[in-house]
C-alpha positions in Angstrom: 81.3 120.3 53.5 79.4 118.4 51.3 80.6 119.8 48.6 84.1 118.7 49.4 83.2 115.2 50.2 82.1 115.2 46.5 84.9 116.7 45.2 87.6 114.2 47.1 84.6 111.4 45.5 85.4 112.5 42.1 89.2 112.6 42.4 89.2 109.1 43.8 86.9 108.0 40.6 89.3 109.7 38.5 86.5 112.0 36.8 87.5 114.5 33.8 86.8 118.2 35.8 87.0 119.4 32.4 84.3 117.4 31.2 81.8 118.7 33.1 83.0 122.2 33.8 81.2 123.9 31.1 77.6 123.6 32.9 75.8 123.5 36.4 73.4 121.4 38.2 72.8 123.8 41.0 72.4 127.2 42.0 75.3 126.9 44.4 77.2 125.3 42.6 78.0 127.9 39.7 80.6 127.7 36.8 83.8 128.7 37.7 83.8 127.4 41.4 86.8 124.6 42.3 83.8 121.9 43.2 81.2 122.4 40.4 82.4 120.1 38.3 82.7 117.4 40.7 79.2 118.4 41.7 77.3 118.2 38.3 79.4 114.9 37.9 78.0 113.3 40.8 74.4 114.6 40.0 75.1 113.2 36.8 76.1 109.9 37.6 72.5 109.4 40.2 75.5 109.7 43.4 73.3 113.4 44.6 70.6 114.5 44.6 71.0 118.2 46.0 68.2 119.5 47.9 64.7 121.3 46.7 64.9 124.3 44.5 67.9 123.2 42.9 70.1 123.4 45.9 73.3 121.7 46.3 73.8 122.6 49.7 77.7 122.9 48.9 78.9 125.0 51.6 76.6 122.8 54.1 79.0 120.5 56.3 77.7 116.8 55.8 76.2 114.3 57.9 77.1 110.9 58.9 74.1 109.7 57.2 74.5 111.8 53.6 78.2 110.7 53.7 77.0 106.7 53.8 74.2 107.4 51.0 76.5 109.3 48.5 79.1 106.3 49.1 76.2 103.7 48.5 75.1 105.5 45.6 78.7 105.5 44.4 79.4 101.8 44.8 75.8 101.3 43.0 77.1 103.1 40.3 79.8 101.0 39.7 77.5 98.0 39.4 80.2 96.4 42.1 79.1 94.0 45.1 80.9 94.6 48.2 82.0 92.0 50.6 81.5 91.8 54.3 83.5 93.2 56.3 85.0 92.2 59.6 84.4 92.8 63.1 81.4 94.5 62.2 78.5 95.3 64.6 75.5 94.0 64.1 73.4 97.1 64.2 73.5 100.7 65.4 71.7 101.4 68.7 70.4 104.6 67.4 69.7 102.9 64.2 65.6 104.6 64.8 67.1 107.9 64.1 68.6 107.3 61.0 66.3 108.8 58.1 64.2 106.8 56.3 65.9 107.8 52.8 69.4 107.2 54.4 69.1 103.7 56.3 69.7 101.6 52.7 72.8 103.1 52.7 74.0 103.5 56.5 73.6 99.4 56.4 75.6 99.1 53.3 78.2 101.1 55.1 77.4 99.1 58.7 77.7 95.1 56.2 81.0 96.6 54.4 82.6 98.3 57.6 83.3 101.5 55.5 81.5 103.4 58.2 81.4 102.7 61.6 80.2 104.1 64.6 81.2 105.0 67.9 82.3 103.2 71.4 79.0 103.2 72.4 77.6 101.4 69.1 75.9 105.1 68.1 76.0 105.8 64.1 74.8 109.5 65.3 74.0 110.4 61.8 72.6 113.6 62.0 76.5 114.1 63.3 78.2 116.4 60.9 81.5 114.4 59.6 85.2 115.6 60.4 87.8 115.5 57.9 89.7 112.6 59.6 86.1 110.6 59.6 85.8 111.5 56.0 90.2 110.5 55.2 89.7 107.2 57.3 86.3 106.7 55.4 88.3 107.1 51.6 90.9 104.6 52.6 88.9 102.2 53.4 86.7 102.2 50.6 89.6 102.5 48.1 90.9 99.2 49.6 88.0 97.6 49.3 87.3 98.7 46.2 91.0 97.6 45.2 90.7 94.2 46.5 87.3 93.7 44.9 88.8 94.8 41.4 91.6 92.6 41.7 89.4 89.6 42.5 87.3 90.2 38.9 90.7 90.7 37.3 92.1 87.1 38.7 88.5 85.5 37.8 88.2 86.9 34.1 92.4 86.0 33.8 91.5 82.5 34.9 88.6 82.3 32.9 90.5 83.2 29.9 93.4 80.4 30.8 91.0 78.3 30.8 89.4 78.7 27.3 92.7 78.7 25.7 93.7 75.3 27.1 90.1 74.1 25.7 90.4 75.7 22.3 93.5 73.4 22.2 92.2 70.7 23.0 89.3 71.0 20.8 91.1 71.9 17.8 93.0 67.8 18.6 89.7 66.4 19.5 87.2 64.5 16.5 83.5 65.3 16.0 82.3 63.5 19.4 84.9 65.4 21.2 87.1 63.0 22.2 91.3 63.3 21.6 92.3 59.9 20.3 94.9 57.9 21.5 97.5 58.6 18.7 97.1 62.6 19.2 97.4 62.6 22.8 100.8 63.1 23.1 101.3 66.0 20.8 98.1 67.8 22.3 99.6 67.5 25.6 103.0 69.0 24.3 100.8 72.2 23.5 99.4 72.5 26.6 102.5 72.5 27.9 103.9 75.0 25.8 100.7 76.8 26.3 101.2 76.8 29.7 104.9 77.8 29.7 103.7 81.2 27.9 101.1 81.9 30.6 103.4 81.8 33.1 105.6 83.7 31.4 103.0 86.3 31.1 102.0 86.2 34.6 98.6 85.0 34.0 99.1 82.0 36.0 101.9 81.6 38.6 102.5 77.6 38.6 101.4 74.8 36.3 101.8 71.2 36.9 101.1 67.6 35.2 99.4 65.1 36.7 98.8 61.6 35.2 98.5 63.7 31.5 96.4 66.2 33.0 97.5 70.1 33.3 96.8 71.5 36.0 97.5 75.5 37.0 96.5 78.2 39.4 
């Protein structure tokens, strides 16, 4: 149901139930229920937005083509760009019959290979999701999401390496920003040293010199 598609959402985000237990976004989702906070913490975050008259539609089972919007939504809110995935198709052979409100997200699910559709090349998203479609759908999207947050991790590490070897340098350099000759051997010893504490601290894993130039990954 769509209401426990949002729920499993918010557990994977690691939301606070508590912190949004105390009110409700929608008549059916009311105070007290197992889902409403997972509810008003999606409508919260832009992820839902229920249907007219302040429905939720919690107990309504969800379509192939609200599951890929939430998820876009979702990913949108984490201001995170998704890479292509493989072995993609290039388009859905039904992709007239997706809804107009739904087709940003069905393609952002077609480009990551979160979703996929069937043997035939069908999305069929008017198709209620099963539970295993919805399970398969999670793991994927957590690895993804993973291996995307690991990538900005290993950039922003390198970019850090990387102005602590030229604050070093800097601090031996004159005013036109050149080492000279006499203080190139004891800047080089830091950089070393330097170097020698990264590794230690996993920030890089090797470091090298070549022809008095550091060199690291």
């Amino acid at each position: 149901t769509r209401a426990m598609f949002v729920t499993i959402l918010g557990r994977l985000h690691g939301m606070d139930p508590d912190e949004f237990s105390q009110n409700t976004a929608f008549a059916d989702a009311p105070i007290g229920s197992w889902y409403t906070p997972y509810v008003n913490w999606a409508s919260d975050s832009g992820i839902v937005n229920g249907y007219q008259e302040g429905v939720f539609g919690s107990d309504d089972p969800i379509t192939r083509e609200q599951m890929a919007t939430i998820l876009a939504r979702y990913i949108d809110s984490l201001k995170m760009e998704l890479p292509d995935g493989e072995n993609t198709v290039s388009s859905f052979r039904d992709s007239d019959k997706i809804s107009s409100w739904a087709r940003q997200g069905v393609e952002l699910m077609r480009r990551t290979g979160i979703l996929s559709g069937d043997e035939n090349r069908n999305f069929r998203p008017g198709a209620s999701a099963l539970r295993s479609e919805a399970a398969t759908i999670f793991v994927r999207l957590s690895q993804i999401l993973d291996e995307v947050r690991k990538n900005e991790d290993s950039y922003e590490t390198m970019e850090r390496v990387t102005d602590n070897f030229r604050a070093i340098e800097r601090d031996y350099a004159d005013s036109d920003g050149v080492i000279p000759n006499e203080k190139v051997k004891d800047v080089l010893q830091e950089l070393k040293d330097a170097a020698d504490q990264m590794l230690k601290n996993r920030d890089i894993t090797y470091w090298g010199e070549d022809n008095g130039q550091i060199t690291y990954r």
